[in-house]
C-alpha positions in Angstrom: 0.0 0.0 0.0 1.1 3.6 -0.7 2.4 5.9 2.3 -0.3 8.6 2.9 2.0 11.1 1.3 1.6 10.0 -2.4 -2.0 9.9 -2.1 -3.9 12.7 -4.2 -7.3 14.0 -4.6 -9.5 13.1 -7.8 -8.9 15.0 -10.7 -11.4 17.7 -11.8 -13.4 15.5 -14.6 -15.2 17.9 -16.7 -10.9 19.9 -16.7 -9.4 16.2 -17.6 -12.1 16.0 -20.3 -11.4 19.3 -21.4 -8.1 18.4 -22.0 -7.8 15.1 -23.3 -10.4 16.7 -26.2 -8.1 19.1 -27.1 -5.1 16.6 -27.5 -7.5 14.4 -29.4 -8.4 16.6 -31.8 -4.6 18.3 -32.3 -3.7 14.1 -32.8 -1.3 14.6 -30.0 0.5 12.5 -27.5 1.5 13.4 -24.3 4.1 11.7 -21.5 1.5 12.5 -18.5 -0.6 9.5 -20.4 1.6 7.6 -22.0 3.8 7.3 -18.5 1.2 7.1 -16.2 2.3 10.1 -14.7 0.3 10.0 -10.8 0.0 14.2 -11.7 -1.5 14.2 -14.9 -5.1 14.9 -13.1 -3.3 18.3 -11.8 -1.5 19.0 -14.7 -4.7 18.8 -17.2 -6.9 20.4 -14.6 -4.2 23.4 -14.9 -4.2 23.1 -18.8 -0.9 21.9 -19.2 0.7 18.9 -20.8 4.1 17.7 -21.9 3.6 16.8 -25.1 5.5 13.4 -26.1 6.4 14.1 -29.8 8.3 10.9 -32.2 5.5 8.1 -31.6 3.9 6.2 -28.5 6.4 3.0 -28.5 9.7 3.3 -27.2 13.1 1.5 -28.8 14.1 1.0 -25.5 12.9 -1.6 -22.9 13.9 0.3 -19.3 12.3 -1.2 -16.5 10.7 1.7 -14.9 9.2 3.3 -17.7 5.2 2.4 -19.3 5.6 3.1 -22.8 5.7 0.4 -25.3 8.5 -1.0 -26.4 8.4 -1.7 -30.3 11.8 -2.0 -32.5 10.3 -0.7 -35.9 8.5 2.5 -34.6 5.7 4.2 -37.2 8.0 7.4 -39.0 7.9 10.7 -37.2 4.5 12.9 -38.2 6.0 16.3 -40.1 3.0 17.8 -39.1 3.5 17.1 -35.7 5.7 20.3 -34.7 2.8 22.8 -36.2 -0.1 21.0 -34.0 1.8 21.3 -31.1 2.5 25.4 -31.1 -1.1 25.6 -32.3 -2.5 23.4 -29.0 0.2 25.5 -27.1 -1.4 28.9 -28.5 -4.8 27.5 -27.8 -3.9 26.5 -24.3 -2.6 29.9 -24.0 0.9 28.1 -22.2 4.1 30.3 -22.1 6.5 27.3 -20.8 6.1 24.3 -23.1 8.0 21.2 -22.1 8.4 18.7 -25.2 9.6 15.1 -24.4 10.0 12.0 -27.1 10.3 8.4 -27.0 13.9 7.2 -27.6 14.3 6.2 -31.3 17.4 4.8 -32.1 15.9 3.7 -35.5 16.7 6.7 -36.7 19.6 8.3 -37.8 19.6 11.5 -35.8 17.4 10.1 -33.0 14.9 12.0 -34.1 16.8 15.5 -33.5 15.5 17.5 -36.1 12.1 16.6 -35.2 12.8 18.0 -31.6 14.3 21.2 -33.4 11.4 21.6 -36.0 9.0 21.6 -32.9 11.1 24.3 -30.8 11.1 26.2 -34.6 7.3 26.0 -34.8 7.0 27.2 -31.3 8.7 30.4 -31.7 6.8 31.3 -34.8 3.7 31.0 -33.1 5.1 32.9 -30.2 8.6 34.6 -30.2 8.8 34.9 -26.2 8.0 31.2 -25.2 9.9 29.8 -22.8 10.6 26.0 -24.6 11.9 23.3 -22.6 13.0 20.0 -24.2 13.3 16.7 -22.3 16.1 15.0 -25.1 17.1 11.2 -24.8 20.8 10.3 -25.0 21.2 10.2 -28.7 23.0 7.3 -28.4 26.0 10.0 -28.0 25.9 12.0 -31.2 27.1 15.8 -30.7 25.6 16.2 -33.8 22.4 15.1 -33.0 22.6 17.3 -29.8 23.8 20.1 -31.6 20.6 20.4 -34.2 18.1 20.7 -31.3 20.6 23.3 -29.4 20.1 25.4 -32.8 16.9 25.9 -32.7 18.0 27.6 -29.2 15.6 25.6 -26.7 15.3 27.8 -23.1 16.4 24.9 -21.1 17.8 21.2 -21.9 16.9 18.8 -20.0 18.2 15.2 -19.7 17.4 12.7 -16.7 19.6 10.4 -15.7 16.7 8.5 -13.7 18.8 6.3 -11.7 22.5 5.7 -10.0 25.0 4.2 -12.3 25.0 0.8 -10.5 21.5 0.3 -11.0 21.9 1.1 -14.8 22.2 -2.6 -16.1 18.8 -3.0 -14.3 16.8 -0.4 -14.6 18.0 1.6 -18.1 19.8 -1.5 -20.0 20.0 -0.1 -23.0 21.9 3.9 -21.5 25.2 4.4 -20.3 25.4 6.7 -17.1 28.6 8.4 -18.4 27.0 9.1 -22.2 24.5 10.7 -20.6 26.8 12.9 -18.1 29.0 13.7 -20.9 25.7 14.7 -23.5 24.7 17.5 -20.5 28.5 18.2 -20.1 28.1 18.7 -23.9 25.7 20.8 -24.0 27.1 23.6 -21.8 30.4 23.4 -24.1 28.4 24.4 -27.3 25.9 26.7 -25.9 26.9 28.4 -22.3 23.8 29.9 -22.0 21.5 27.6 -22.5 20.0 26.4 -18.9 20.8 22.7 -18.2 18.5 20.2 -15.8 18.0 16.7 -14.6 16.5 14.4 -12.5 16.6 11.1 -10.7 13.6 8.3 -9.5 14.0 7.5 -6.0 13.0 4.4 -4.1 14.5 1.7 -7.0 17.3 0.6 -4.5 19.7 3.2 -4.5 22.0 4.6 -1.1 22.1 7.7 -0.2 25.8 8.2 -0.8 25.2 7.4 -4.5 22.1 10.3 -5.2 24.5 12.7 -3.3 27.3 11.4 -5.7 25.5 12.0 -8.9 24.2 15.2 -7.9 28.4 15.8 -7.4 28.6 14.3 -10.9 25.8 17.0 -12.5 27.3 20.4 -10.8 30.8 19.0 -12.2 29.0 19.5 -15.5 27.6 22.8 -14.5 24.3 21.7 -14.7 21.9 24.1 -13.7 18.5 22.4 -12.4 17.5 19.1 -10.5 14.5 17.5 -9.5 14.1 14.4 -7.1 11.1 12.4 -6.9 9.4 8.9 -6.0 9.6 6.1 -8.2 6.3 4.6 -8.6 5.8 0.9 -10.3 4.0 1.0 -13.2 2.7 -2.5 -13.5 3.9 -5.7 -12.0 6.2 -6.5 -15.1 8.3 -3.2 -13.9 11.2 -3.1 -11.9 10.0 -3.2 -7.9 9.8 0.1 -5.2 12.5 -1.3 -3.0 11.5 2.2 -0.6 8.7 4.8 -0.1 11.5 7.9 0.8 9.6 9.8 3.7 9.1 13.5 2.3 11.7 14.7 4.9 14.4 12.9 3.2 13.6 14.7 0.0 13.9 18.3 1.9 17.5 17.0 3.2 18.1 16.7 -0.3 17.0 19.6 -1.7 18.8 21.8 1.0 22.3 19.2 -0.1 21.3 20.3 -3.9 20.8 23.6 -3.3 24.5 23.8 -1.0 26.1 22.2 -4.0 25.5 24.9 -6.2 22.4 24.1 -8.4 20.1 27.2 -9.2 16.8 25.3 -8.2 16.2 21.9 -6.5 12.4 20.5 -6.7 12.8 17.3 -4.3 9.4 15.8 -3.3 7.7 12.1 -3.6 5.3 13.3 -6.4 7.8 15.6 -8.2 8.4 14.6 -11.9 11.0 16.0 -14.3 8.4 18.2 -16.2 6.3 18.8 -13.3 5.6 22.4 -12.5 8.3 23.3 -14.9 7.4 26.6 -15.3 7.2 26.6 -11.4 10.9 25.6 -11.0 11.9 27.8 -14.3 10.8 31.4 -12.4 12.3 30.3 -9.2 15.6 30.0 -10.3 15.9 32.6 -13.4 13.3 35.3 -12.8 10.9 36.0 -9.6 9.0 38.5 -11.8 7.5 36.1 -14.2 4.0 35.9 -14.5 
């Protein structure tokens, strides 16, 4: 049974229908549904989504994760960049966070689709604030480079777990490609604004989230969020611990001693959740 803590209160209906119409008829996808996301009644009841561009299926098979796996994904939609900025504009948002599947199908890992959504974006609205939520790229700078281009407001890359949970829990990603692709991106664009974030509760120490947050300020990276794993079904990997919420406040107060501009640490936090929230704390107060 859950801990009290991760319980939440039912979801507005008549805002979650709302919502779920508008992605219907825009044909889009979204990580709150395709990931089970425990704050997707929130988040739609606000009128926000992160919008999961590149397919539903996944070419990955991590253990944590509820999207399909499929090796032979359907090709990316070219109009799927345009419907996005126009459900954005509808939804009247100002901080967009776009996420993907992995594809490692294809030859860019589905870069230029990331970049051709940020570049759709800002035509609809020059003063967005565009997050993007990139998988590993299997390494490319190239790949890396094409979505800095089209000059995303922050970069965001999880590393989900520890590295010695890695073989378990993200077979398929290498903990130090993915510290290098965030060290990376600072290299080729200083001023973009870097983040990540770890699952808690999938077996890890203590000692080892304190040493990769060590491992992400050596990289200069910028934001951090913390929050409970959750199992998605009983073919996903186990919650070895429910982390008490006070455990996630030592951390944040660790985080924010480190160095990192903003640390959101709670059991319900996700990566995108409340992004705008996390954005204006850290970079401008005055935001509204």
């Amino acid at each position: 049974m859950k801990p009290e803590w991760l319980r939440r209160k039912l979801p507005d209906p008549e805002a979650l229908n709302r919502m779920r119409s508008l992605l219907q008829r825009h044909r889009l996808n979204t990580v709150c549904q395709g990931a089970l996301c425990p704050n997707q009644g929130d988040c739609f009841g606000q009128g926000t989504a992160t919008f999961l561009i590149l397919g539903k299926t996944c070419t990955r098979n991590c253990t944590f994760c509820a999207i399909p796996t499929e090796e032979r994904p359907p090709s990316p939609d070219p109009d799927e960049p345009r419907r996005i900025a126009r459900a954005s504009a509808e939804l009247g948002l100002k901080h967009v966070v776009i996420t993907s599947v992995t594809r490692d199908d294809l030859e860019d890992g589905g870069a230029s689709h990331f970049a051709h959504a940020v570049e759709a974006l800002r035509k609809m609205n020059p003063q967005i604030i565009v997050e993007v939520l990139v998988p590993d790229f299997q390494g490319s700078a190239k790949a890396l480079r094409t979505v800095l281009d089209s000059r995303p407001n922050i970069l965001n890359h999880n590393l989900e777990t520890v590295p010695r949970l890695y073989p378990e829990v993200r077979p398929q990603a290498v903990y130090s490609r993915s510290i290098e692709l965030l060290k990376r991106a600072k290299e080729l664009a200083p001023d973009r604004i870097t983040k990540s974030g770890l699952m808690l509760g999938l077996g890890e120490e203590k000692e080892e989230i304190l040493m990769v947050m060590a491992d992400l300020r050596e990289v200069s990276c910028d934001l951090l969020t913390l929050g409970q794993y959750l199992q998605p079904s009983g073919r996903h990997h186990p919650v070895i611990r429910y982390v008490p919420p006070a455990e996630f406040d030592e951390l944040r107060v660790e985080g924010e001693r480190m160095g990192f501009k903003a640390v959101f640490s709670a059991p319900l936090v996700r990566s995108s959740f409340h992004a705008a929230e996390i954005f204006k704390d850290a970079y401008d107060p005055q935001i509204s």
